[in-house]
Structure formats: C-alpha cells, structure tokens
C-alpha positions in Angstrom: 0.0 0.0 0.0 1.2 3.2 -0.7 2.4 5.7 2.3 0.5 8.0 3.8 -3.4 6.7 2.1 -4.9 5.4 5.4 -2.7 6.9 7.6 -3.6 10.2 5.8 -7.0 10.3 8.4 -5.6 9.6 11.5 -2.3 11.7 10.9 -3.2 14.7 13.0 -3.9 12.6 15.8 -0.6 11.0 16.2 1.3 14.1 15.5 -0.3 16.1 18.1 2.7 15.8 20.4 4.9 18.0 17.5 5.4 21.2 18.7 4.4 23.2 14.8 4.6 26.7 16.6 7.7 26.0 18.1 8.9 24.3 15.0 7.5 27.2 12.8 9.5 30.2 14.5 12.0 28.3 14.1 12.3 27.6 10.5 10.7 31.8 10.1 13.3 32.8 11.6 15.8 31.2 9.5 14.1 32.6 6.6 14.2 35.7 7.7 17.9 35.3 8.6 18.4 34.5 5.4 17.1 37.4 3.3 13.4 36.2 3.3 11.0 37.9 4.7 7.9 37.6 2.4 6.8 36.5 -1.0 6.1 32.9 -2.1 7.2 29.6 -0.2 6.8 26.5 -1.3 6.4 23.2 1.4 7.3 20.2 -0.6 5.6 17.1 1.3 3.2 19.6 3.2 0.9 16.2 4.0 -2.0 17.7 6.2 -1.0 21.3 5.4 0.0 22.0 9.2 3.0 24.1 8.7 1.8 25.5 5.5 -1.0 27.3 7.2 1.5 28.8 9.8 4.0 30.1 7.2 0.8 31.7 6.0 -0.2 33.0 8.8 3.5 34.0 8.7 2.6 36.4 6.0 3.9 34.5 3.4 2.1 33.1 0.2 2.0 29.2 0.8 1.9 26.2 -1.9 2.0 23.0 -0.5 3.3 20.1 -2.9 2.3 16.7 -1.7 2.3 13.1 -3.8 -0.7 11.7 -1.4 -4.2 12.7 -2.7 -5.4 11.7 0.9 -3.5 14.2 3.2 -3.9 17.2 0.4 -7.6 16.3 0.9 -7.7 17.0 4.8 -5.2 20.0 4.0 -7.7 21.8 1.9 -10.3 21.0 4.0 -8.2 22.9 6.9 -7.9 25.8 4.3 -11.9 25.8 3.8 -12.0 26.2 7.5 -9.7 29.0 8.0 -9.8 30.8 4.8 -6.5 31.3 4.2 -5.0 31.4 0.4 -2.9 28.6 -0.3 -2.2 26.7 -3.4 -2.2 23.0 -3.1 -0.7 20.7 -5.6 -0.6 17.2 -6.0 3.1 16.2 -7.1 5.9 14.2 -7.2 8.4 16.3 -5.9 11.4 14.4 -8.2 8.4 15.7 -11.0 7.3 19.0 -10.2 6.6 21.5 -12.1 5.6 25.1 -10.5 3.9 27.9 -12.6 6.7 30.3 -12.1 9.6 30.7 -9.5 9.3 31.1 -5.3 11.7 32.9 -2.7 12.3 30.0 -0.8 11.7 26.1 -0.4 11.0 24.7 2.8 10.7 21.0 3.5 9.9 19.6 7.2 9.5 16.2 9.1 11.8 14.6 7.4 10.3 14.5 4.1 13.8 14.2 2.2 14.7 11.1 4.0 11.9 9.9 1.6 14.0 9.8 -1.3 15.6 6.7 -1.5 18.4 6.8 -4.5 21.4 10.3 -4.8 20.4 11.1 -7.4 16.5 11.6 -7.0 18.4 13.7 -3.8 20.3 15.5 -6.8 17.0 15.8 -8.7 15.2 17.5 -6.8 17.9 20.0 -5.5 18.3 20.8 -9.3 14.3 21.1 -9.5 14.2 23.3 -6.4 17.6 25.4 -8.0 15.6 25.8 -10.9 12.0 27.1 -9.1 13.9 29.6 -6.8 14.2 33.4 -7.0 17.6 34.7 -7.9 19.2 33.9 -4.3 16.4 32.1 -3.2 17.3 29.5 -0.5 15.8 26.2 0.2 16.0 25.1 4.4 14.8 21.6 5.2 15.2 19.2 7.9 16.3 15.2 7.8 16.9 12.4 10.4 20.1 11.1 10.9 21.5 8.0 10.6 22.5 8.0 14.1 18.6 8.2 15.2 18.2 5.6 12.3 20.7 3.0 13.5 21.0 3.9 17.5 17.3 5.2 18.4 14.8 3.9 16.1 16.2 1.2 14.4 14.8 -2.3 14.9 12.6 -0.9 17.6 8.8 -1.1 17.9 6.3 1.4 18.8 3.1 1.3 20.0 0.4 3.4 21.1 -3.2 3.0 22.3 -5.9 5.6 21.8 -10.1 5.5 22.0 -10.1 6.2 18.4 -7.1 4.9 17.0 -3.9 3.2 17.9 -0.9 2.1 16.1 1.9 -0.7 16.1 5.3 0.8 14.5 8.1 -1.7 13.6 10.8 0.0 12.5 13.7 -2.7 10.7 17.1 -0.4 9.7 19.8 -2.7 6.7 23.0 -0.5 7.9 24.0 -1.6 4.1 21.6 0.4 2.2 20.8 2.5 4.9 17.0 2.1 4.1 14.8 2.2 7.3 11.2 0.5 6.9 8.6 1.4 9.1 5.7 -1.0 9.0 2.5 0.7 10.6 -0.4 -1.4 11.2 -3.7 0.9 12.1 -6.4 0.1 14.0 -9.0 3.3 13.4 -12.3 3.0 15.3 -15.4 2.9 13.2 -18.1 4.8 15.3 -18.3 6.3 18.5 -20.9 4.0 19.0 -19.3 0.4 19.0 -16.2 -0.9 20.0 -15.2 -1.7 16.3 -12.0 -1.0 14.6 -10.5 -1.3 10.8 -7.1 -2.7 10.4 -4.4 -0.8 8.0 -1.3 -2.0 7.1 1.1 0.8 5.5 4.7 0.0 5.1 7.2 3.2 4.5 10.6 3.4 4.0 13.1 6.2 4.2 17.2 6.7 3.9 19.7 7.8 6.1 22.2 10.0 4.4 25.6 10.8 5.5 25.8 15.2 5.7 28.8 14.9 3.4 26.6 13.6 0.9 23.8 15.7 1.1 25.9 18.6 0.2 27.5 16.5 -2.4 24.4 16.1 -3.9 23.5 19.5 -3.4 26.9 20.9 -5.3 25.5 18.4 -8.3 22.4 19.8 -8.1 23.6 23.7 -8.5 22.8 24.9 -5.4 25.4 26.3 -2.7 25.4 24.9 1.1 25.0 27.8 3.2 24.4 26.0 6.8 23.9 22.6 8.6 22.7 23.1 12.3 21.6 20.7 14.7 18.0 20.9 14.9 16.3 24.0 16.5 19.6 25.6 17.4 22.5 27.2 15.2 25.1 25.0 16.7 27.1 22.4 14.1 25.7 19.1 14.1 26.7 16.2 16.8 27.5 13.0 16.8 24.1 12.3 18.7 22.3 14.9 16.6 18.6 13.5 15.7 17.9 15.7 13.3 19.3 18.0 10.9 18.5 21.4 9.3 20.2 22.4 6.2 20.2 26.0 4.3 21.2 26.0 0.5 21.4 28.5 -1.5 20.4 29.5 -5.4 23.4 30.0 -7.7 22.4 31.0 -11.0 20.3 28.7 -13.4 22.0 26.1 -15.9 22.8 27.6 -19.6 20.7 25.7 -22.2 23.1 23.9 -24.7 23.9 25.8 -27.9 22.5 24.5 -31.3 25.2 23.0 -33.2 27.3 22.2 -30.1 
C-alpha cells in the first residue's frame, strides 16, 4: 500500500505531540535570517498542510506540494476552514513543475529522507535550483543515521488511543541505509461500538551521511549555506537527531547551444 493513504486520516492525531509553533518560529526565523521575509514559499511534502497554514499566517504566500491525494484532501479541508490562500498541488516532488519561481523552499518532518536513490536527492535540489528566486534559499530538515541506527532502528512502537492506535516496527539494513517502518492501524469505526478497521502501511526512508547531502547539493547547482543541529544554530553532533540544512540558489543552468 502506498504511504500516507490510510494513515492520511488519522495523521493529525498522532502528531499532536509535534510542537508546529515552536517548529515554525524556528524555521521563520531562518528565513528571515536569510534574506526572506515575504513573498512565495513553497512546502514540498506539506501532508496535512499544518506548517503550510502557519508560514501563511507568517505572512507568506504558501503552496504545498504533496504526492498523497489523501492528506492534500484533509489539508484543503483545513484551508476551507480558516480561509487562508494557499495553493495546493498534487506532485511528485522528483516531478514538479511550478507555474513560475518562489523565494524559498522549505521542506519539514523529514520529508527528504523519503527519497531513497542520490540522485532523486540530486534531482530535486536541481528542481528546487531551478523554481527559486535569484538567491532564493531552500532550508529543510532530515533524520540522521544515528537516530536511524542507535534510536529507532529495529525498535517497535506502540500506542493505544479511544479512536485509533498504532503498532510501528521499524527494521534499519546498515548496508543500504534504508529504514522501513511498517505501521499497522487500527481506526475506530463509530463512537458507538467498539469496532476498529485494520491498515497496514509500510514506509521506508534513507539515512544520508551530511557529506553527501551537500555533495548532492553541489550536483544539483545549489550552494550549502548551513547545517545546524536541529532547532539551534550550533554544528551538528555526533548524537544529533535531526538535521536542518540551508542551501542557497546560484544561478540557473545555460541551455546547450544548437550545433554544439
């Protein structure tokens, strides 16, 4: 099954312990910091639209780009709610196309970590090169493969709630340095009966090395401005969880010349 179809309706729910506030003046004020302070920001793997409706609320002009129909369905339905103007587009992100260019990228909750082969990595830092503003910058967070192999890895998870619980096995091949996460979903049917549906999702992400990241971000055009250890502007640890990384537009690739 693909990622993120079942799980799409009882996302929310299990996320509710993630600071977004917190998480969003954080990643503002690194936009800011680095020269962008309004205009159009795109959130590739947006999901649910959380953050996207904060950046808006931000002041900036949001488009979330997700690749599951299911959690861009509960993100417009926030954007119903609130009213707020954001463009929502169902994509690939190693595919998409944008109707013209944005000051900045953003990508949260380890969305990156989803691409699985360098050079989708180098695909889509070339994409989001090509989509940004003269100087734009594109700031995104992944996990490490220290959380990969020492926290999470071969662990299981589980949690119990009235309307929906969840059992997380999480199996890490130090080889590949693929992680799979196999969720099975129990989501309660009515408030009425004690009856639940069973959902099996399995999901797998990649731990990269930093030196490769900003390998694959020379290849893709852009320049490395930053890596911090999450939430902070210190230099990554050895420990370090997670990761933010700022990189930088640097001019757009010359088209070849006929006859060349």
């Amino acid at each position: 099954m693909d990622a993120y179809t079942s799980f799409a309706e009882v996302y929310d729910a299990f996320m509710d312990n993630i600071p977004y506030e917190a998480w969003t003046e954080y990643l503002a004020g690194l936009l800011r910091e680095y020269g962008v302070e309004q205009g159009i920001v795109l959130d590739l793997g947006c999901g649910t639209g959380t953050l996207t409706q904060l950046l808006a609320r931000k002041g900036y002009d949001m488009i979330g780009l997700d690749s599951s129909q299911e959690m861009l369905q509960i993100a417009m339905e926030k954007r119903e709610q609130s009213g707020l103007d954001i463009l929502y587009l169902c994509q690939d992100m190693r595919e998409m196309e944008l109707y013209g260019t944005t000051a900045a990228v953003v990508s949260l909750c380890d969305s990156m970590n989803y691409l699985l082969e360098y050079q989708d990595l180098v695909r889509v830092f070339r994409l989001v090169n090509n989509y940004l503003d003269p100087g734009g910058v594109f700031i995104f967070d992944m996990n490490t493969a220290y959380k990969y192999r020492d926290v999470i890895g071969d662990s299981t998870i589980a949690e119990s709630r009235e309307a929906c619980s969840f059992i997380w096995d999480n199996f890490f091949d130090p080889e590949t340095g693929i992680n799979q996460y196999d969720l099975t979903l129990f989501v309660r049917e009515s408030e009425k009966e004690a009856l639940y549906r069973r959902f099996d999702e399995t999901h797998l992400q990649r731990a990269y090395e930093i030196s490769d990241v900003l390998r694959a971000a020379e290849e893709g055009g852009m320049k490395a401005e930053a890596v911090y250890d999450a939430f902070t502007h210190e230099p990554p640890k050895k420990d370090s969880q997670r990761i933010y990384v700022v990189l930088r537009e640097q001019g757009k690739p010359m088209p070849d010349k006929k006859g060349d």
